[in-house]
MITOR-438854 format. One record per residue (C-alpha): x, y, z. Coordinates in Angstrom, 3 decimals, decimal comma. Example, Ala and Ser with C-alpha at 12.3 -4.5 7.8 and 13.67 -1.06 7.14 Angstrom:
residues 2
<node><px>12,300</px><py>-4,500</py><pz>7,800</pz></node>
<node><px>13,670</px><py>-1,060</py><pz>7,140</pz></node>
END
This chain:
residues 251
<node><px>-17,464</px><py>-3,876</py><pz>26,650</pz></node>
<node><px>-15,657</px><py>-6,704</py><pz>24,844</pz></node>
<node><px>-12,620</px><py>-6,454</py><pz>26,793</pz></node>
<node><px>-13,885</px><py>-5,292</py><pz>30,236</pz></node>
<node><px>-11,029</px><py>-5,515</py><pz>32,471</pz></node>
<node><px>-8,602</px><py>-7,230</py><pz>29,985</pz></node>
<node><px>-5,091</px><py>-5,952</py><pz>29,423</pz></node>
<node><px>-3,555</px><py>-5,835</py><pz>25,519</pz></node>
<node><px>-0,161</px><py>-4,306</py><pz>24,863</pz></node>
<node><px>-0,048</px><py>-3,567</py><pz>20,970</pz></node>
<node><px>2,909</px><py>-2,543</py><pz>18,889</pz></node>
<node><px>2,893</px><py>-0,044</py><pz>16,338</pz></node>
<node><px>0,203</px><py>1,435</py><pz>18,128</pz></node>
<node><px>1,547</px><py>5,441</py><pz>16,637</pz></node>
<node><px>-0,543</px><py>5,258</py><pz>13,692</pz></node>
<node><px>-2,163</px><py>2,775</py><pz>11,399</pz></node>
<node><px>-3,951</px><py>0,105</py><pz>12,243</pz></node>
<node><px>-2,128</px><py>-0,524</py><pz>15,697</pz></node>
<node><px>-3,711</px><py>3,040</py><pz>16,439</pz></node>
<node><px>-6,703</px><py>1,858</py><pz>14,941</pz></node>
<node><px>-7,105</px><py>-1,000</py><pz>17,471</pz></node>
<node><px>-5,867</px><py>0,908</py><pz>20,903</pz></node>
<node><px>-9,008</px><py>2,866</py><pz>20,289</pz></node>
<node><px>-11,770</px><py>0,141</py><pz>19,584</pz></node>
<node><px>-10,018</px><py>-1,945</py><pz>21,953</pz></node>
<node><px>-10,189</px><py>0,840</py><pz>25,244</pz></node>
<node><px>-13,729</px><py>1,951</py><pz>24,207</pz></node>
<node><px>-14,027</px><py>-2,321</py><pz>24,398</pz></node>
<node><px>-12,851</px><py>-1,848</py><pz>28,028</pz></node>
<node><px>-9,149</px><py>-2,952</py><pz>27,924</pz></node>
<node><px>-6,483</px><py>-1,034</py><pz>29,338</pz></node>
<node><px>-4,007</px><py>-0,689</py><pz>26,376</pz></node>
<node><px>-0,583</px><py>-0,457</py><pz>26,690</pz></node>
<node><px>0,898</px><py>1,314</py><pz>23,610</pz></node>
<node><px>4,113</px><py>0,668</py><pz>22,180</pz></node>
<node><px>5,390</px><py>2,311</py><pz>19,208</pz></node>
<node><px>8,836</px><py>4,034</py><pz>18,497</pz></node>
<node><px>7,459</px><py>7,535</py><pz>17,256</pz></node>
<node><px>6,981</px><py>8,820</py><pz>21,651</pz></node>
<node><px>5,204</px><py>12,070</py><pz>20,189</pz></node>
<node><px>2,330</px><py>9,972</py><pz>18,059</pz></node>
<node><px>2,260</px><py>7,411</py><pz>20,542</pz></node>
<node><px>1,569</px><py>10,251</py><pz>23,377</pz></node>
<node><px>-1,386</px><py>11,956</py><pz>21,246</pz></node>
<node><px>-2,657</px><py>8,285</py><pz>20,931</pz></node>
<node><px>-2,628</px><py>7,753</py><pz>24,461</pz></node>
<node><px>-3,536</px><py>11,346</py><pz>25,524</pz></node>
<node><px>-6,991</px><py>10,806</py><pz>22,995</pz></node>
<node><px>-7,841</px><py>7,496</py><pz>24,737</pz></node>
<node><px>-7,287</px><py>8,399</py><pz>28,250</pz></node>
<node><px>-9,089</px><py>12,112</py><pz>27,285</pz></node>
<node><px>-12,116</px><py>10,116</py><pz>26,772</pz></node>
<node><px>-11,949</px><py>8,479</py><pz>30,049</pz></node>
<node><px>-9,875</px><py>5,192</py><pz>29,002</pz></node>
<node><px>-7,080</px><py>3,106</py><pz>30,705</pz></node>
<node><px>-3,869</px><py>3,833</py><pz>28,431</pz></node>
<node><px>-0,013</px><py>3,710</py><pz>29,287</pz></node>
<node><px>2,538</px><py>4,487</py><pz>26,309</pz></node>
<node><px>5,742</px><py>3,310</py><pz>26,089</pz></node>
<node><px>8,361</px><py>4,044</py><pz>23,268</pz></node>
<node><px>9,813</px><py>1,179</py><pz>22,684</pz></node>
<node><px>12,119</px><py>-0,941</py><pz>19,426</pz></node>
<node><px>10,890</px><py>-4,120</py><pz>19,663</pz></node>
<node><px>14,010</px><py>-5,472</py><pz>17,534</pz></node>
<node><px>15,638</px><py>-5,041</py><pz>20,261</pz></node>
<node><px>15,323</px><py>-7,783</py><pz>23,750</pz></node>
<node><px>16,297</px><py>-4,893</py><pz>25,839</pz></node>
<node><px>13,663</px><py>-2,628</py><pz>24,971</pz></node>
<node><px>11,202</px><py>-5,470</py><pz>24,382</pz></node>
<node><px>11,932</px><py>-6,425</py><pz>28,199</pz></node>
<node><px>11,417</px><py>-3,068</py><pz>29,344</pz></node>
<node><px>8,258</px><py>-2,551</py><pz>27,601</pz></node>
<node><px>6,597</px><py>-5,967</py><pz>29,172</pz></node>
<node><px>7,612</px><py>-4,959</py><pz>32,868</pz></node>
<node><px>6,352</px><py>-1,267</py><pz>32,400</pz></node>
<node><px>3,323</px><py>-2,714</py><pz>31,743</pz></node>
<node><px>3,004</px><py>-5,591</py><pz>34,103</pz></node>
<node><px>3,974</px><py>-2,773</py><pz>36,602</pz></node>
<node><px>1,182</px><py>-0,601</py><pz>35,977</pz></node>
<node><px>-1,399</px><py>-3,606</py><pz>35,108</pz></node>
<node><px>-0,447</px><py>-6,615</py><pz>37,211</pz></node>
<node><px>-0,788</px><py>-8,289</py><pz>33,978</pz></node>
<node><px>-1,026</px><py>-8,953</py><pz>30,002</pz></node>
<node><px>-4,188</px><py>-11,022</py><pz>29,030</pz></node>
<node><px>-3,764</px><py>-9,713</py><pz>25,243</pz></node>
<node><px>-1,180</px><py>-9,649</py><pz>22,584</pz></node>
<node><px>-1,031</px><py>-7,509</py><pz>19,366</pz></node>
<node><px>2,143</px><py>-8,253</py><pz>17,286</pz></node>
<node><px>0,947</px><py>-5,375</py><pz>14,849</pz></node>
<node><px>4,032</px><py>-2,981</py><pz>14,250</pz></node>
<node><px>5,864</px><py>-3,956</py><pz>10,566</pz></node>
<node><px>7,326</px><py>-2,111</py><pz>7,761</pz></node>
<node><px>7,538</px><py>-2,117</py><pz>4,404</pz></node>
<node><px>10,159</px><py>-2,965</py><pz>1,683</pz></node>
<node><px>9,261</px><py>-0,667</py><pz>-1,588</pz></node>
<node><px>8,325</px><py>-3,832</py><pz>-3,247</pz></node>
<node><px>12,335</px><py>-4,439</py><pz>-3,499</pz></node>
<node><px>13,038</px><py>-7,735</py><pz>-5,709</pz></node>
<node><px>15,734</px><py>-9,667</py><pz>-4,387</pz></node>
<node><px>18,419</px><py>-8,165</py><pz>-6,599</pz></node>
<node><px>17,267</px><py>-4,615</py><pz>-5,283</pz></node>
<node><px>17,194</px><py>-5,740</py><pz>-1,642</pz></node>
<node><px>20,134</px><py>-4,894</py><pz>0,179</pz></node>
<node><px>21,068</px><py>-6,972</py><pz>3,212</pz></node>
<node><px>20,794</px><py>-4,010</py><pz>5,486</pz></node>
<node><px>16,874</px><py>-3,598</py><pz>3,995</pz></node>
<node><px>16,647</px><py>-7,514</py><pz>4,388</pz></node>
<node><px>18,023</px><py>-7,381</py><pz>8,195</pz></node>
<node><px>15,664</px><py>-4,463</py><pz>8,725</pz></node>
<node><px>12,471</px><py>-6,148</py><pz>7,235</pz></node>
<node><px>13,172</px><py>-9,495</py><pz>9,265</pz></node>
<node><px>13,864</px><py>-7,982</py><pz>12,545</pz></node>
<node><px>11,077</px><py>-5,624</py><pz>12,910</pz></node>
<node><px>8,134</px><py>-7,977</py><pz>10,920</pz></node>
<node><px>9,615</px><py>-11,448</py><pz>12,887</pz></node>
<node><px>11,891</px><py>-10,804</py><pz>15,323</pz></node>
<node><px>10,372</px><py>-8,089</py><pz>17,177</pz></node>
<node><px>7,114</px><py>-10,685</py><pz>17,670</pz></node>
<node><px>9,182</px><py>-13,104</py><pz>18,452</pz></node>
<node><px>11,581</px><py>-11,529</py><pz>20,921</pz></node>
<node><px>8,150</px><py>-9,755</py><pz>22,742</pz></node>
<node><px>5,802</px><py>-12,884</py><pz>22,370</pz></node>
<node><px>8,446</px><py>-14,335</py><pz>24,396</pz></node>
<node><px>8,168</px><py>-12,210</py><pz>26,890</pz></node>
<node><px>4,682</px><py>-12,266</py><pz>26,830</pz></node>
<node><px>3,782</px><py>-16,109</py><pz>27,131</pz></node>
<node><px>5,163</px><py>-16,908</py><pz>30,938</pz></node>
<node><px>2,689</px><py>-14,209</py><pz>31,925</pz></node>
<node><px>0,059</px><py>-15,753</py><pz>29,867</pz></node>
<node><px>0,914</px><py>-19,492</py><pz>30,841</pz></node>
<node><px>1,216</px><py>-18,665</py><pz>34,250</pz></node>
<node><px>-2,486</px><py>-17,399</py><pz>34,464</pz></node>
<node><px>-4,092</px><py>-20,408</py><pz>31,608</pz></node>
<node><px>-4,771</px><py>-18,295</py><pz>29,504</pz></node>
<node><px>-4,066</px><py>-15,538</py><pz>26,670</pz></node>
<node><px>-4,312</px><py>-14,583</py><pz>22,857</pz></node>
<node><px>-1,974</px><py>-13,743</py><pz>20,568</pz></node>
<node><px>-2,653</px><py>-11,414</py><pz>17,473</pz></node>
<node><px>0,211</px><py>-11,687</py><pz>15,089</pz></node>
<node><px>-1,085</px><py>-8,938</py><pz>11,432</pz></node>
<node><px>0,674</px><py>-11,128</py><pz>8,242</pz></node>
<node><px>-0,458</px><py>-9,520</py><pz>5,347</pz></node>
<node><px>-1,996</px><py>-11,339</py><pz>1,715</pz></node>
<node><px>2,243</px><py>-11,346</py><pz>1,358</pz></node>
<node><px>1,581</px><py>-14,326</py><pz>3,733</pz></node>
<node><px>0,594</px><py>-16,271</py><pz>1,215</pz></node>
<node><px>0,908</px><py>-14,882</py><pz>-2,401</pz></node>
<node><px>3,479</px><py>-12,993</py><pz>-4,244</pz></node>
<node><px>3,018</px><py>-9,340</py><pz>-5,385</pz></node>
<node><px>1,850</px><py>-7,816</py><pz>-2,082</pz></node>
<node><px>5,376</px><py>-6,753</py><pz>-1,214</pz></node>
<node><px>8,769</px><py>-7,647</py><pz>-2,023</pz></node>
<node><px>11,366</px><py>-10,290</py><pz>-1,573</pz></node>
<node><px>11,698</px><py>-9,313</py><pz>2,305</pz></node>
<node><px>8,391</px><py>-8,241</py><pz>3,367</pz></node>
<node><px>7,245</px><py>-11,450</py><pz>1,350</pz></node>
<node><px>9,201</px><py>-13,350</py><pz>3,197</pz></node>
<node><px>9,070</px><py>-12,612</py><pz>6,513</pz></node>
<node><px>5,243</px><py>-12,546</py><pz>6,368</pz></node>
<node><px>5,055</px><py>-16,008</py><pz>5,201</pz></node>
<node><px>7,106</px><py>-16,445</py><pz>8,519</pz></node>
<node><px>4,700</px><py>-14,824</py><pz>10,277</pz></node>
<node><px>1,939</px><py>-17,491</py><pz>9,049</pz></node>
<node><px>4,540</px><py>-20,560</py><pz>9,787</pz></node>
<node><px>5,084</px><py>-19,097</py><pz>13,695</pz></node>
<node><px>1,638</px><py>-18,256</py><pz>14,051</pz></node>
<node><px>0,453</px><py>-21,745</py><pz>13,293</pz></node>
<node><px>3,861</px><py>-23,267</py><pz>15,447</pz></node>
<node><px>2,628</px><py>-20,814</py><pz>18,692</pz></node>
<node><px>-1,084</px><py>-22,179</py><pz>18,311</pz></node>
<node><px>0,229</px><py>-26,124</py><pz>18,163</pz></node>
<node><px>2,672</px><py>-25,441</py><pz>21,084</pz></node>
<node><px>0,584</px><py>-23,501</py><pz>23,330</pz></node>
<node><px>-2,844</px><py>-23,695</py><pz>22,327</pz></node>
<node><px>-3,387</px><py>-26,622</py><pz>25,486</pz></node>
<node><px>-1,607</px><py>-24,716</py><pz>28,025</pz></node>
<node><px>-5,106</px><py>-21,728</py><pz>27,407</pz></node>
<node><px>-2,914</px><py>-19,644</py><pz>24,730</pz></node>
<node><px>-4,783</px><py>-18,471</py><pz>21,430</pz></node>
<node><px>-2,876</px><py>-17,331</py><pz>18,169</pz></node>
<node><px>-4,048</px><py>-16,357</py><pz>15,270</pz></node>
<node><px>-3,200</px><py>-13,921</py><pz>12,591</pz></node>
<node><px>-4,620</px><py>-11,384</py><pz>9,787</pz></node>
<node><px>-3,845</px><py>-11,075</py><pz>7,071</pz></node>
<node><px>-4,479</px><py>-7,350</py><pz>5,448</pz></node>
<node><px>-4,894</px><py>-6,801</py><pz>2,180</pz></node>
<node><px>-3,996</px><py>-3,209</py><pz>0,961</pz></node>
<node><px>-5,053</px><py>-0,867</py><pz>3,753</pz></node>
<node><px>-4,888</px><py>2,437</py><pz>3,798</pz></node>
<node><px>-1,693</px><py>3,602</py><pz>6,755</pz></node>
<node><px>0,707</px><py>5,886</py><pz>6,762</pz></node>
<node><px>3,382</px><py>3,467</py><pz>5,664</pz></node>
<node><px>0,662</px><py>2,982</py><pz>2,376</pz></node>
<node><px>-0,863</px><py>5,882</py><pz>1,731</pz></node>
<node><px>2,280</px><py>7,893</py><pz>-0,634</pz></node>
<node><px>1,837</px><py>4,191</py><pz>-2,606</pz></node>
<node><px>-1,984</px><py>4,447</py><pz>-2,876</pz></node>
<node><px>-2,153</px><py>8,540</py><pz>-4,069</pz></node>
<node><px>0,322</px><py>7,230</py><pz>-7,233</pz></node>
<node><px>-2,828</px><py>5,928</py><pz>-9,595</pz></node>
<node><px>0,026</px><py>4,412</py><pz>-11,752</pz></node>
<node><px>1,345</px><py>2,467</py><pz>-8,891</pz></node>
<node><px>1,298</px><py>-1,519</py><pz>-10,086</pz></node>
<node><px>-0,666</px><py>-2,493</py><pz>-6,962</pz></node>
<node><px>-3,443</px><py>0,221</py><pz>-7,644</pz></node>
<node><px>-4,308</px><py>-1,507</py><pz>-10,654</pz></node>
<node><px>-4,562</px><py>-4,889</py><pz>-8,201</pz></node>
<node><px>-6,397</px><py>-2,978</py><pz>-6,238</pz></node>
<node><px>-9,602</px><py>-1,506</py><pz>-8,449</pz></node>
<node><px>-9,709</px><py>-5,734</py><pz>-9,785</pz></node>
<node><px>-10,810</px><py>-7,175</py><pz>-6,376</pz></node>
<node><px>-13,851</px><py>-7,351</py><pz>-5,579</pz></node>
<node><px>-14,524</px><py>-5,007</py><pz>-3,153</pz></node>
<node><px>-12,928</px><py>-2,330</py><pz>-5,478</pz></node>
<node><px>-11,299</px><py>-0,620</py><pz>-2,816</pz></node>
<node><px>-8,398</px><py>-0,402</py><pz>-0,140</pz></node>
<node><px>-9,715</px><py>-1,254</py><pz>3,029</pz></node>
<node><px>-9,387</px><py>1,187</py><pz>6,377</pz></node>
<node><px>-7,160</px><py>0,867</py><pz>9,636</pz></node>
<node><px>-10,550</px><py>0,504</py><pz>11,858</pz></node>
<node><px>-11,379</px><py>-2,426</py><pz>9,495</pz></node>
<node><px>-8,048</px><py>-4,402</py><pz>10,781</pz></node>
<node><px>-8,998</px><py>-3,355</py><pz>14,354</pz></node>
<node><px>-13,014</px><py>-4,759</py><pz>14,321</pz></node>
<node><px>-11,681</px><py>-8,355</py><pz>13,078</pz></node>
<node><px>-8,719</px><py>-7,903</py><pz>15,610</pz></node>
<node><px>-11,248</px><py>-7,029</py><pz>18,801</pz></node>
<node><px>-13,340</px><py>-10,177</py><pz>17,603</pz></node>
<node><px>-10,225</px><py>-12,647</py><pz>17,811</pz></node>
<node><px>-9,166</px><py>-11,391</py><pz>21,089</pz></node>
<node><px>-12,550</px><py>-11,395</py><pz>22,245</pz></node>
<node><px>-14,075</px><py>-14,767</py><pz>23,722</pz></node>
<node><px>-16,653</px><py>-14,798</py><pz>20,744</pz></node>
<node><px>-13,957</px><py>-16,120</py><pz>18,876</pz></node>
<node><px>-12,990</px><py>-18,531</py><pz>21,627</pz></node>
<node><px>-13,113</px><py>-21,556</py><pz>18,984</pz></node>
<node><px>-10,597</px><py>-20,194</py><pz>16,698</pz></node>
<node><px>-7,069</px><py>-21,727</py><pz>17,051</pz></node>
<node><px>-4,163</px><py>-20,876</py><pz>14,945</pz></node>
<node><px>-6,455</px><py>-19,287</py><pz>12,176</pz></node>
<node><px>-4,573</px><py>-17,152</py><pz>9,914</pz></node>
<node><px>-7,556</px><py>-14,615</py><pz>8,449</pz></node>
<node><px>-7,525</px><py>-13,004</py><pz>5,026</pz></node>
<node><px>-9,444</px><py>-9,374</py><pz>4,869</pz></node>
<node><px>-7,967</px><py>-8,115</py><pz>1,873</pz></node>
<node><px>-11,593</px><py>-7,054</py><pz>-0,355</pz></node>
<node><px>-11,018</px><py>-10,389</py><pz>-1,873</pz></node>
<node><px>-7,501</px><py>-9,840</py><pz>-3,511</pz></node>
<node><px>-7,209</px><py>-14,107</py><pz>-2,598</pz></node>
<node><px>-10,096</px><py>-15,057</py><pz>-4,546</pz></node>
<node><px>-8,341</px><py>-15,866</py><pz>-7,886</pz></node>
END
């Protein structure tokens, strides 16, 4: 019991690896407040966790937008008193668009739900976690973070933006009791992944059978290295950006 009495609101939490971490992280003890814009899979996610005795309170919610985002934080302050946990983990994908195939509406789309949306709720988040000394921040970059070829020109881009706020969070907070840090997935299986990973003649797979590991990792994968970072084992670690990508970075 990790997270015995801690509270974590995490985005995306429908399906993936956001899913993937709302159920390590309540078996860990947390109540989880679970924010994701699909209300049906959110509500089976939350229905499964509280089903097996957990704390869990969904809320549908766009975090592009400040309204929602705003809405999302007091629902869940409301019901928890407050937020001791962070999990920017909702993003999306761009096809692997180069920059002459990326419209501006796919560009807009990419940037405002991969940085603006954990942005606009880390925001929101912080004067809770200031007031109180103390709180971590999750942001999920991606290998995109720091290499090209794990997305395209948006997704590319926005996660190395991910990696650049992560890092500015941890200098500007990290003395007031705040801890950031980020992963950074390599190709994981999700349902925003998995019509890319059936297609054997997909570029990435052949990426994919060279690392080392020889394999795409799993959703619960993401969630065991996220439960450590949020949990005070990794108390130490201070604007950390993690790689656990089956060693796609190693060459």
């Amino acid at each position: 019991m990790k997270l015995k009495g801690k509270t974590v609101v995490i985005t995306g939490a429908a399906s993936g690896m956001g899913r993937a971490q709302a159920r390590l992280f309540s078996k860990e003890g947390a109540n989880v407040i679970a924010a994701d814009i699909d209300k049906d899979s959110l509500d089976k996610v939350v229905k499964e966790i509280t089903s097996n005795g957990g704390q869990a309170l969904a809320v549908q919610a766009d975090i592009s937008n400040r309204d929602s985002v705003k809405d999302l934080v007091k629902k869940g302050v409301e019901e928890y008193s407050s937020i001791d946990i962070l999990c920017n983990t909702a993003g999306i994908l761009d096809d692997y668009s180069p920059s002459l195939d990326t419209s501006e509406d796919l560009w807009d789309r990419i940037f405002n739900v991969n940085l603006k949306g954990m942005f606009l709720l880390t925001n929101e988040v912080l004067p809770h976690m200031i007031k109180k000394e103390k709180g971590v921040i999750i942001n999920i970059s991606s290998i995109a973070g720091f290499v090209a070829g794990g997305g395209g020109a948006a997704y590319t881009s926005a996660k190395h933006a991910v990696v650049g706020y992560t890092k500015q969070l941890s200098f500007d907070y990290g003395k007031q009791g705040i801890r950031v840090n980020a992963i950074a997935p390599g190709a994981i299986k999700t349902g925003m992944t998995e019509e890319i990973l059936k297609d054997e003649d997909a570029p990435v797979m052949e990426t994919i059978k060279s690392v080392p590991a020889g394999r795409y990792g799993q959703p619960e994968e993401i969630a065991n290295l996220a439960l450590f970072l949020a949990s005070e084992e990794s108390d130490f670690i201070h604007g950390a950006i993690v790689p656990i990508d089956g060693g796609w970075l190693v060459k």
